[in-house]
C-alpha positions as a printed NumPy array, in Angstrom:
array([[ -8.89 , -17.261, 106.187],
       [-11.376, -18.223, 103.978],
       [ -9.12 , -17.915, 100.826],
       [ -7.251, -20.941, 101.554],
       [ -9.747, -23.103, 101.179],
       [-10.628, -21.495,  97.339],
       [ -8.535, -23.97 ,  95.505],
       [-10.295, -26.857,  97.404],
       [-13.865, -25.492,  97.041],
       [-13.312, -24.606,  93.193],
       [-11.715, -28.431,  92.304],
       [-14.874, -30.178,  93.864],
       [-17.841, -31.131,  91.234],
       [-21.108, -29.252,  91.89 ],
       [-22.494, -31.886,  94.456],
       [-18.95 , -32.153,  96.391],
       [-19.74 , -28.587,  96.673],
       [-23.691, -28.929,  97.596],
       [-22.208, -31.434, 100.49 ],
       [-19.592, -28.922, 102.024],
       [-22.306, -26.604, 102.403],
       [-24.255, -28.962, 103.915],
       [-21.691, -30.362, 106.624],
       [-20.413, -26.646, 107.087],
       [-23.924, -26.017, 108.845],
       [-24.566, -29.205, 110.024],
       [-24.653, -30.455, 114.166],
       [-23.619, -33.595, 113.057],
       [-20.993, -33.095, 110.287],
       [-19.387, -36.232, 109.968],
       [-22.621, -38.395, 109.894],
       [-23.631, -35.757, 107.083],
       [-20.196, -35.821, 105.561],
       [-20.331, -40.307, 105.357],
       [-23.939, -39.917, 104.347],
       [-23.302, -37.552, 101.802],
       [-20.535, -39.265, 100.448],
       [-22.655, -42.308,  99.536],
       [-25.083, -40.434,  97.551],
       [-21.912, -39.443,  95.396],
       [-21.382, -41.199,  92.303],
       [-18.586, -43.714,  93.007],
       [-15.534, -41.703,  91.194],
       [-16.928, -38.161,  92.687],
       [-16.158, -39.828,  95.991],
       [-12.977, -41.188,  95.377],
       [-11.97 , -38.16 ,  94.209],
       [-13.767, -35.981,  96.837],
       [-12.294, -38.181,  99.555],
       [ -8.797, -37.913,  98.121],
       [ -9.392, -33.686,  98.728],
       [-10.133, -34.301, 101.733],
       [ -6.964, -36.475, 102.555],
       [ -4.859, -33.856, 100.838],
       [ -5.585, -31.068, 103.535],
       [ -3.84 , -32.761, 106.301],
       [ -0.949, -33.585, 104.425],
       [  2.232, -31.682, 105.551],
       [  2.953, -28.524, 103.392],
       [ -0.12 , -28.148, 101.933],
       [ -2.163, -24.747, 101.888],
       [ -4.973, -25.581, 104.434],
       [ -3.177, -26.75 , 106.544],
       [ -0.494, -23.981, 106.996],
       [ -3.817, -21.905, 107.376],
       [ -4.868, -23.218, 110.209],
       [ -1.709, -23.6  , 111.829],
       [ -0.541, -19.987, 111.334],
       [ -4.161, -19.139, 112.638],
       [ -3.937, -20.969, 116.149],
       [ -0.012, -19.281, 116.039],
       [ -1.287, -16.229, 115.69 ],
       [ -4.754, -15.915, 117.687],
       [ -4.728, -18.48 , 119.613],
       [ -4.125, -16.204, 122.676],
       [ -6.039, -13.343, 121.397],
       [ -9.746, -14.504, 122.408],
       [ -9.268, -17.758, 124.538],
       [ -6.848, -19.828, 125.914],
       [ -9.274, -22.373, 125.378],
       [ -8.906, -24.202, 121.677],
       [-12.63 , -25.194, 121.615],
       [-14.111, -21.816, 122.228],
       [-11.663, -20.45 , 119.493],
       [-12.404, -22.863, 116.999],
       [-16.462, -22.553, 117.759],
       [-15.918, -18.651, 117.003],
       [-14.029, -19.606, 113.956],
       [-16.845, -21.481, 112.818],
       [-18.951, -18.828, 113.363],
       [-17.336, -16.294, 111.557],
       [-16.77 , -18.625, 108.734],
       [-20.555, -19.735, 108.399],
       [-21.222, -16.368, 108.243],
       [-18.632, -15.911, 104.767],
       [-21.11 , -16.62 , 101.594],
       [-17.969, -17.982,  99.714],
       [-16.618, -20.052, 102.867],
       [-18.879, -23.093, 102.754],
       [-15.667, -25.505, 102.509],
       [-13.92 , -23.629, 104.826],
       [-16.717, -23.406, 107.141],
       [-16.82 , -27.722, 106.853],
       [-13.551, -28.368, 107.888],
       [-13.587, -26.18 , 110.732],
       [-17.29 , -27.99 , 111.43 ],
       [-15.254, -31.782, 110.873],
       [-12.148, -30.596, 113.166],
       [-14.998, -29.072, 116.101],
       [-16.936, -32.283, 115.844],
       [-13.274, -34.449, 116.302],
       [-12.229, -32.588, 118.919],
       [-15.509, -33.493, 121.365]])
């Protein structure tokens, strides 16, 4: 899973990266996500928030991930999409190379509550 989120993680500038890890592990990810973002300088941001945008966007990598993952096993561990996505997480925190990865997932747990 986590290898769909390598082109992302590997366009960001060092501190986009530094931030992903940082939301990836944090309770609060968005607040860290906004705060983060405004310690960026002001075209790192831009550009980092235009990454972001680009993963929801219809036909693009990440999110044909995800979607082929809840296809796939969403009835495997839970019919409940929470759980699933919280052992997602998990697994994904766990990855040393899956700190963007591991900061959607964070971002779409958080949005879902």
């Amino acid at each position: 899973m986590c290898d769909y989120f390598i082109d992302l993680q590997a366009s960001l500038s060092p501190e986009g990266k530094g931030l992903m890890k940082m939301v990836a592990i944090s309770i609060n990810p968005r607040t860290e996500l906004m705060d983060g973002m405004t310690k960026l300088k002001p075209e790192d941001a831009v550009s980092f928030a235009d990454k972001l945008k680009s993963i929801g966007t219809k036909g693009s990598a990440v999110l044909t991930c995800m979607e082929a993952f809840d296809k796939k096993h969403g009835n495997e561990k839970t019919k409940n999409k929470t759980t699933l996505t919280e052992s997602l997480l998990t697994e994904m925190q766990g990855e040393v190379n899956c700190p963007v990865g591991a900061a959607i997932v964070n971002l779409s747990l958080a949005n879902a509550k």
